[in-house]
Backbone as CSV, one residue per row, in Angstrom:
resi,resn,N_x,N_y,N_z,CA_x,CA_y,CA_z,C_x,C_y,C_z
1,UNK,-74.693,-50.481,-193.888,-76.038,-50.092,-194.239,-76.547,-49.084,-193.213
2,UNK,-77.618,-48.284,-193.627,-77.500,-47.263,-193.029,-79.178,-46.563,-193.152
3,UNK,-80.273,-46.883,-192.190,-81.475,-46.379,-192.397,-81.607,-45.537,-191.755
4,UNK,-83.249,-44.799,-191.153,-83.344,-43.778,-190.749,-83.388,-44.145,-189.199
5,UNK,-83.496,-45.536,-189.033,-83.176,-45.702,-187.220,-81.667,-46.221,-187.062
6,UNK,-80.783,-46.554,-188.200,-79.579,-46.923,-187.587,-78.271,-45.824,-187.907
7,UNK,-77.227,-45.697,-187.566,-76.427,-45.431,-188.188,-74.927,-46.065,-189.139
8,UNK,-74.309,-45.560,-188.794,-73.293,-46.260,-190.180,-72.720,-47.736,-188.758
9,UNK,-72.630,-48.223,-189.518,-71.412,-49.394,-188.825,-69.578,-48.862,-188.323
10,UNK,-69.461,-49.056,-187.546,-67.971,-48.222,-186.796,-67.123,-49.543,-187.699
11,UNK,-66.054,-49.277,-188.491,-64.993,-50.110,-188.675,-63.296,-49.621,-187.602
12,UNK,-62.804,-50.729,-187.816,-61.266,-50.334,-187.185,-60.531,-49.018,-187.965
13,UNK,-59.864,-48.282,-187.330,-59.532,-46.603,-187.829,-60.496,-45.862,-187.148
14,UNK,-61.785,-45.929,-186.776,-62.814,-44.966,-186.778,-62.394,-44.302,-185.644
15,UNK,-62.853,-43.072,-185.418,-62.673,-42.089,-184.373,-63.498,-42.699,-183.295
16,UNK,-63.943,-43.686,-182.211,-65.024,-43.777,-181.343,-66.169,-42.616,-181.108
17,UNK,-67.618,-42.419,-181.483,-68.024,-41.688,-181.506,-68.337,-41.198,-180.125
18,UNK,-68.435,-39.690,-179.626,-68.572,-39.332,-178.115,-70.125,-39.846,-177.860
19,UNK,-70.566,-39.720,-176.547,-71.442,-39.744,-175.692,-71.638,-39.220,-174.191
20,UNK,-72.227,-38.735,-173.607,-72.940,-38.510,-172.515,-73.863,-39.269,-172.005
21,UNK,-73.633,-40.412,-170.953,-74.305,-41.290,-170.792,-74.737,-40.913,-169.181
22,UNK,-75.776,-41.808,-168.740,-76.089,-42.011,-167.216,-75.642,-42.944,-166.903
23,UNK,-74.965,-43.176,-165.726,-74.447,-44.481,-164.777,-75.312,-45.463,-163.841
24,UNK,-74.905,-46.485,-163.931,-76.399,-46.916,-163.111,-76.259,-46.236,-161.458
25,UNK,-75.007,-45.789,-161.033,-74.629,-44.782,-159.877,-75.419,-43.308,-159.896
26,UNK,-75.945,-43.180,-161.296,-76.416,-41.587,-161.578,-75.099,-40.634,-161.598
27,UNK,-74.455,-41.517,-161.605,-73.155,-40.336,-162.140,-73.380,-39.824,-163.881
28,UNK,-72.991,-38.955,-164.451,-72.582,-38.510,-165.998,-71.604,-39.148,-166.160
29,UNK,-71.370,-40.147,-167.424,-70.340,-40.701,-167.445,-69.963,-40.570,-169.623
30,UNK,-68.839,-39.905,-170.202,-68.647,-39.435,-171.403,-67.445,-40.232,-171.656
31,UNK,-67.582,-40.627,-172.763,-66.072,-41.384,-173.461,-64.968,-40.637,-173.089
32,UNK,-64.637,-39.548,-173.043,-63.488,-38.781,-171.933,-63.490,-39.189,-170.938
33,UNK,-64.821,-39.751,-170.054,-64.448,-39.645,-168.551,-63.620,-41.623,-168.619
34,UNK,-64.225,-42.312,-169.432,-63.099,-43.673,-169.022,-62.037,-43.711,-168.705
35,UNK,-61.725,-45.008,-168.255,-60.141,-44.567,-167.712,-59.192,-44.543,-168.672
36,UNK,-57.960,-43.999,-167.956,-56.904,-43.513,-169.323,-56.494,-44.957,-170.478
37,UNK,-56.241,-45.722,-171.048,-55.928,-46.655,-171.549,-56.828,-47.138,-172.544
38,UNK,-56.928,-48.539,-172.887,-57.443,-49.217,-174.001,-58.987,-49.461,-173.098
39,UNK,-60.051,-49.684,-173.847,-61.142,-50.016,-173.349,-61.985,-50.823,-174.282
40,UNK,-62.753,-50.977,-173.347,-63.984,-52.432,-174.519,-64.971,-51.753,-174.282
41,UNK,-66.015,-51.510,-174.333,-67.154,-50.581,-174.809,-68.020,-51.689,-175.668
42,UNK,-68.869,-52.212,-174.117,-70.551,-53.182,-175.310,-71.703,-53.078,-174.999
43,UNK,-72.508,-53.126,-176.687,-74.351,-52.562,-176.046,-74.645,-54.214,-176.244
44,UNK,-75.493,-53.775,-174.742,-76.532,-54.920,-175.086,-77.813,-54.509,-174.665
45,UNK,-78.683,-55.185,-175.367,-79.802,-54.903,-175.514,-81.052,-54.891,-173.652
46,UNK,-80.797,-55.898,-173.036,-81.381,-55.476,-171.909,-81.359,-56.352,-170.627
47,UNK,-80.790,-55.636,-169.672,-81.039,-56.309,-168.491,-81.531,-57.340,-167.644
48,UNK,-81.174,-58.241,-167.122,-82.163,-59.272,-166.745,-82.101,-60.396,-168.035
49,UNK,-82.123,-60.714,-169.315,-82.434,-61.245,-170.487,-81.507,-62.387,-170.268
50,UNK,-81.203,-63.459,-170.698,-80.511,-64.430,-170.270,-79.433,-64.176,-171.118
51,UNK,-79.415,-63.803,-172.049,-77.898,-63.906,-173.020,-77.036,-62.349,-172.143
52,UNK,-77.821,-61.179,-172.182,-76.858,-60.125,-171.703,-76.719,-60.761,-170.303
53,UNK,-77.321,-61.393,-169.544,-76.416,-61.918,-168.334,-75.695,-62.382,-168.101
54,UNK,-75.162,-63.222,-169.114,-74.345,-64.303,-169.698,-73.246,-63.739,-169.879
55,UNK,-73.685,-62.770,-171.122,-72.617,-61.401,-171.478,-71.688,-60.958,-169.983
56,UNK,-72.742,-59.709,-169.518,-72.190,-59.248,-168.513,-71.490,-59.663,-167.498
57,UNK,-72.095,-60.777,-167.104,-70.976,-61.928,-166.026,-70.092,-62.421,-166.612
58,UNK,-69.660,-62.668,-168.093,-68.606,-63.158,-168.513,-67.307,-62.017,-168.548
59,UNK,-68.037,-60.778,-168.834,-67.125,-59.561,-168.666,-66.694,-59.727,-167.410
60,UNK,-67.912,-59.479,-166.083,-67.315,-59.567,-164.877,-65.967,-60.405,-164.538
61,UNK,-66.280,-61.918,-165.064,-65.347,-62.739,-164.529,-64.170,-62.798,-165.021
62,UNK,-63.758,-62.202,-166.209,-62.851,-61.873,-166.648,-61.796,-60.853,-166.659
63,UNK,-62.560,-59.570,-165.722,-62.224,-58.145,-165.673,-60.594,-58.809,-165.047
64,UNK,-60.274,-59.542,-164.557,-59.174,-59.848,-163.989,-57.954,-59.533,-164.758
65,UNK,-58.187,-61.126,-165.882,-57.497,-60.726,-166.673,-57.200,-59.750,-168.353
66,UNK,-58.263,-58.825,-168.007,-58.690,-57.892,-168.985,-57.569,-57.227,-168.593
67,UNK,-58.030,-56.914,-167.126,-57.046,-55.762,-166.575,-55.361,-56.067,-166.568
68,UNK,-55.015,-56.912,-167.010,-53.723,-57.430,-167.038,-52.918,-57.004,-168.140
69,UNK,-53.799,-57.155,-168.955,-53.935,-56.683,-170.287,-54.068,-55.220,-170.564
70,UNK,-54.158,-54.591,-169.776,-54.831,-53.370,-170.009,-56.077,-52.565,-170.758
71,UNK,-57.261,-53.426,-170.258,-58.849,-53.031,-170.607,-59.356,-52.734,-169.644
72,UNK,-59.728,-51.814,-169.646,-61.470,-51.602,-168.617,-62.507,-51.949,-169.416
73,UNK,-63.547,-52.068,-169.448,-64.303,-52.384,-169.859,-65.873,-51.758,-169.346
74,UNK,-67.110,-51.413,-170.324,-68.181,-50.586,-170.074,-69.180,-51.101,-170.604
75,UNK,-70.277,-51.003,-170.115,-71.393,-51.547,-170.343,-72.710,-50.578,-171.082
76,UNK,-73.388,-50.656,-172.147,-74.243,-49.387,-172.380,-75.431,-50.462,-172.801
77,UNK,-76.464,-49.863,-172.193,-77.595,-50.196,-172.885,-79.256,-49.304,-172.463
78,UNK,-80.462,-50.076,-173.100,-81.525,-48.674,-173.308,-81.924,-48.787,-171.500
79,UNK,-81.934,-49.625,-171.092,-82.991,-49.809,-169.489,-82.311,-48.233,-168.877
80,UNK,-83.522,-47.934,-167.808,-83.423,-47.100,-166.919,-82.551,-47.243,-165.742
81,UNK,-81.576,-46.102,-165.544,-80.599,-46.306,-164.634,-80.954,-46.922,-162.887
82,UNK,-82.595,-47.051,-162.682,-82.578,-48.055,-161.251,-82.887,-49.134,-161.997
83,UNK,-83.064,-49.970,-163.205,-82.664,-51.236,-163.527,-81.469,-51.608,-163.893
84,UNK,-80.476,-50.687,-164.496,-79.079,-51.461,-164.559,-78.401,-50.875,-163.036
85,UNK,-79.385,-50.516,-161.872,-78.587,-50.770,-160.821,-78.735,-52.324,-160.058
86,UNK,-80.056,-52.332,-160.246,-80.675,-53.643,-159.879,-79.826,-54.858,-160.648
87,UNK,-79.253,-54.521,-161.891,-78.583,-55.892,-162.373,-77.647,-55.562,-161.884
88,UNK,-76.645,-54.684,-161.892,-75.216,-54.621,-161.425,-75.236,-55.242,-160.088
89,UNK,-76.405,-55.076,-159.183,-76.014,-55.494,-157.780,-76.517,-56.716,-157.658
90,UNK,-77.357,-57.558,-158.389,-78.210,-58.669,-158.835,-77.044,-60.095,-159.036
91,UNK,-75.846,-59.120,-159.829,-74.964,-59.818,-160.791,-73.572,-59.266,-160.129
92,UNK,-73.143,-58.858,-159.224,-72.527,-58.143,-158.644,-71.078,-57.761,-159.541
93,UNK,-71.776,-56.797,-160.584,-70.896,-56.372,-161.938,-70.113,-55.066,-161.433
94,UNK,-69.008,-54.994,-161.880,-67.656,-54.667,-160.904,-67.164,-53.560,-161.860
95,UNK,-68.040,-53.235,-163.307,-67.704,-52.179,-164.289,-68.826,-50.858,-164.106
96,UNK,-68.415,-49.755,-164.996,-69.798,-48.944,-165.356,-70.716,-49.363,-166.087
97,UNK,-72.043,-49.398,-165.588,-73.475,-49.496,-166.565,-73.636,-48.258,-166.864
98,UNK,-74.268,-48.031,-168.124,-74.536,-46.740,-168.549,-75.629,-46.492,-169.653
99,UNK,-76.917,-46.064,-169.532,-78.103,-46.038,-169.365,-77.988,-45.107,-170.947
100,UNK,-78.822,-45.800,-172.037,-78.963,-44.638,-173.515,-80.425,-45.322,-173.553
101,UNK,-81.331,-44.355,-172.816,-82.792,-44.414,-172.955,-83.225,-44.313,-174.214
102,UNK,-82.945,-43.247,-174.963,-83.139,-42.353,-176.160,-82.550,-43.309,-177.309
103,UNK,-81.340,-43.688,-177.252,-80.975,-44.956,-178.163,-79.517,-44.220,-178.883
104,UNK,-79.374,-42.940,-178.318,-78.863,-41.867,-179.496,-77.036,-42.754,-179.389
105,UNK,-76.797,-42.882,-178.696,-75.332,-43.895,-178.686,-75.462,-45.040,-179.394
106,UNK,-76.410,-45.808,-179.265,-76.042,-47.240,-179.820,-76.145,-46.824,-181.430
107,UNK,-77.295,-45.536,-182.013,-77.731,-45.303,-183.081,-75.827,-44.924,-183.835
108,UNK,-74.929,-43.926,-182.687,-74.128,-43.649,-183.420,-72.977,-44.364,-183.603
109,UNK,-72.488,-45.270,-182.857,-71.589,-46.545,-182.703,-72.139,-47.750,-184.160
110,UNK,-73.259,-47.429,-184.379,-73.654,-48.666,-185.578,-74.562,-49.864,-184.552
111,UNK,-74.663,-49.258,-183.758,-75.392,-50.883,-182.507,-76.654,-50.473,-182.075
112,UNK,-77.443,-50.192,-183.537,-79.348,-50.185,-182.920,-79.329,-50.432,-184.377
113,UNK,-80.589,-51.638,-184.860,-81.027,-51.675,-186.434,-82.028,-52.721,-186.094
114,UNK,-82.193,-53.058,-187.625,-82.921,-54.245,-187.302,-82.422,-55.648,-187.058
115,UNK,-83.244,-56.642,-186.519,-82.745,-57.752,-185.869,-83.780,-58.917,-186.145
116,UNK,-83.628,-59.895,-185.487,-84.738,-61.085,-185.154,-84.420,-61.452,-183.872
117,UNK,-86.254,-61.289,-183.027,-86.221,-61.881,-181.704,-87.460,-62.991,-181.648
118,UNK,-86.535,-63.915,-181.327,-87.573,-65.460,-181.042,-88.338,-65.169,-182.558
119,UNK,-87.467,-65.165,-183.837,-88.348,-65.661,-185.090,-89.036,-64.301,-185.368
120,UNK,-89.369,-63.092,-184.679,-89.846,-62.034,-185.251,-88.690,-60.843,-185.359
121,UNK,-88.899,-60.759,-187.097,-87.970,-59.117,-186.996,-88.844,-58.043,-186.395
122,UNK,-87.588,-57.152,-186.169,-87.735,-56.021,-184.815,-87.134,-55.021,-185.455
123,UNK,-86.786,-53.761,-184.983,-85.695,-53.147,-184.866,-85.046,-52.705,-183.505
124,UNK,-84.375,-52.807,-183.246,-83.902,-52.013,-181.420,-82.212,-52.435,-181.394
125,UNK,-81.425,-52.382,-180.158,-80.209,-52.568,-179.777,-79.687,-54.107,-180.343
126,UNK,-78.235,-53.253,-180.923,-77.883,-54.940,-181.256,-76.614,-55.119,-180.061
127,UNK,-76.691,-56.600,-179.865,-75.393,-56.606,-178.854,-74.002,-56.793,-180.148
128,UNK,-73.247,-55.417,-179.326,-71.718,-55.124,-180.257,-71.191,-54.995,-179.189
129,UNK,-69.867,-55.280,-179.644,-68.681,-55.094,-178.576,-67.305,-54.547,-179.366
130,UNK,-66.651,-52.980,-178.605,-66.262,-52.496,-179.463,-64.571,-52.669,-178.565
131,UNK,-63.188,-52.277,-179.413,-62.564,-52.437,-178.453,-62.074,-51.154,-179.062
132,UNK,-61.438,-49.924,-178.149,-60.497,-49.015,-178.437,-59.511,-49.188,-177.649
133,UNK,-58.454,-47.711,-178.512,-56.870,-47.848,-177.959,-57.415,-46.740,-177.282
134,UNK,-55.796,-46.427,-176.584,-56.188,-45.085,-175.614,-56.419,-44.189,-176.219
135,UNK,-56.325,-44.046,-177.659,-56.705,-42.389,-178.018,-58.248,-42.864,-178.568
136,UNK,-58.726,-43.553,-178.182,-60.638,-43.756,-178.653,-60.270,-44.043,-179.882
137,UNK,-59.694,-45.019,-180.759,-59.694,-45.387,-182.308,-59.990,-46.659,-182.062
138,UNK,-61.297,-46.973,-183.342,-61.844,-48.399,-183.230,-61.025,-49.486,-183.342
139,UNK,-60.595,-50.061,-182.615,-59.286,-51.210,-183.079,-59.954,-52.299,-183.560
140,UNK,-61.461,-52.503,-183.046,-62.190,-53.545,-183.814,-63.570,-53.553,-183.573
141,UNK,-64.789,-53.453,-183.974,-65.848,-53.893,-184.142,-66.863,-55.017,-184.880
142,UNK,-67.267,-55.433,-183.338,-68.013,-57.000,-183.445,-69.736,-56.462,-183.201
143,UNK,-70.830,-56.797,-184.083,-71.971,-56.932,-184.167,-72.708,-57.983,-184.137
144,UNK,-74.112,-58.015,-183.334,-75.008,-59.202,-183.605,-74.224,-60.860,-183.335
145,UNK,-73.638,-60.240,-181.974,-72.886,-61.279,-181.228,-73.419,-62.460,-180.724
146,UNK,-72.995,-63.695,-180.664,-73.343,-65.037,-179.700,-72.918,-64.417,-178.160
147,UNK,-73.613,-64.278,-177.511,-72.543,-63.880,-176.139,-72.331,-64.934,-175.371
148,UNK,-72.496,-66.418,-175.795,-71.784,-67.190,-175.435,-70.470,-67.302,-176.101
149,UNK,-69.303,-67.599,-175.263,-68.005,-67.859,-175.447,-67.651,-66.748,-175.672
150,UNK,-68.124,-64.970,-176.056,-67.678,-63.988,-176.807,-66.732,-63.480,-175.829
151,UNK,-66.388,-62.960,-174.756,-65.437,-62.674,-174.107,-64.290,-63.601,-174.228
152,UNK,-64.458,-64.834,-173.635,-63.112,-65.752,-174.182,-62.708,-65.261,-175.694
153,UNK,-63.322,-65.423,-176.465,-62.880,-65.306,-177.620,-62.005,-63.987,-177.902
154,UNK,-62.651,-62.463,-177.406,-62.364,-61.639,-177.767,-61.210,-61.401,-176.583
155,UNK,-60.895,-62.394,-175.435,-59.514,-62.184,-174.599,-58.530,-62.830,-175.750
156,UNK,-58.565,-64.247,-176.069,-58.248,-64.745,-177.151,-57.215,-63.461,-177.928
157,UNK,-57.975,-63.025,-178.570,-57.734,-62.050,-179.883,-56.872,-60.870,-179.166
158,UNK,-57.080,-60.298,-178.022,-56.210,-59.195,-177.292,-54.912,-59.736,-177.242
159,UNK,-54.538,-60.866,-176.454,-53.713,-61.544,-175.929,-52.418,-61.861,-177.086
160,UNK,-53.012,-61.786,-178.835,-52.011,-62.369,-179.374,-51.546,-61.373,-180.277
């Protein structure tokens, strides 16, 4: 589905769409610049919030055996790059944060629409978690995630 604030939904095959993002370092950071290999690529909606902390530290604690596997893994969401510095060092997160004020990434990945928060619909960032191969092709896309257990699960699914 496809309105005038979201865009299409990414399925497996898809080309990963590019971006130009900010780092919570203030570096420029573009789907070219990741590292060479397979990557996980997830929006979540915002900093500080108890579920993306949940999220993000579960990535953290796992980067171990991500990396075993061969994932890096990236973080995108709307907050301003001195708040996802404040969580990265808060949460002492060991990946890139990368700052889409404007929304224009999550809009083109399929990960901004509408939602429900605490019982009221909204529209804004949905938490997705995307995984590519090394040439940026969607190998799978997950939307409107539990981010409890979701990393286990989605090591789970790499692994077999």
């Amino acid at each position: 589905m496809t309105t005038p604030d979201t865009g299409p939904r990414l399925r497996p095959g898809d080309a990963a769409p590019e971006f130009t993002l900010t780092a919570a370092d203030g570096t420029s950071v573009g789907l070219a610049d990741l590292p060479a290999g397979p990557v996980i690529v997830y929006f979540f909606p915002k900093a500080f919030t108890p579920g993306c902390t949940t999220e993000a530290c579960d990535f953290r604690d796992h980067r171990a055996t991500l990396r075993r596997v061969g994932y890096s893994v990236v973080g995108i969401s709307a907050d301003r790059t001195e708040r996802l510095a404040e969580f990265r060092d808060a949460n002492r997160i060991d990946y890139p944060l990368l700052s889409d004020l404007d929304h224009v990434a999550a809009r083109s990945w399929g990960a901004y629409g509408p939602k429900v928060v605490n019982g009221e619909a909204t529209v804004g960032p949905l938490r997705s978690t995307f995984v590519l191969d090394a040439d940026r092709v969607v190998q799978s896309a997950e939307y409107e995630l539990d981010p409890n257990g979701h990393v286990s699960s989605l090591l789970t699914n790499l692994q077999s």
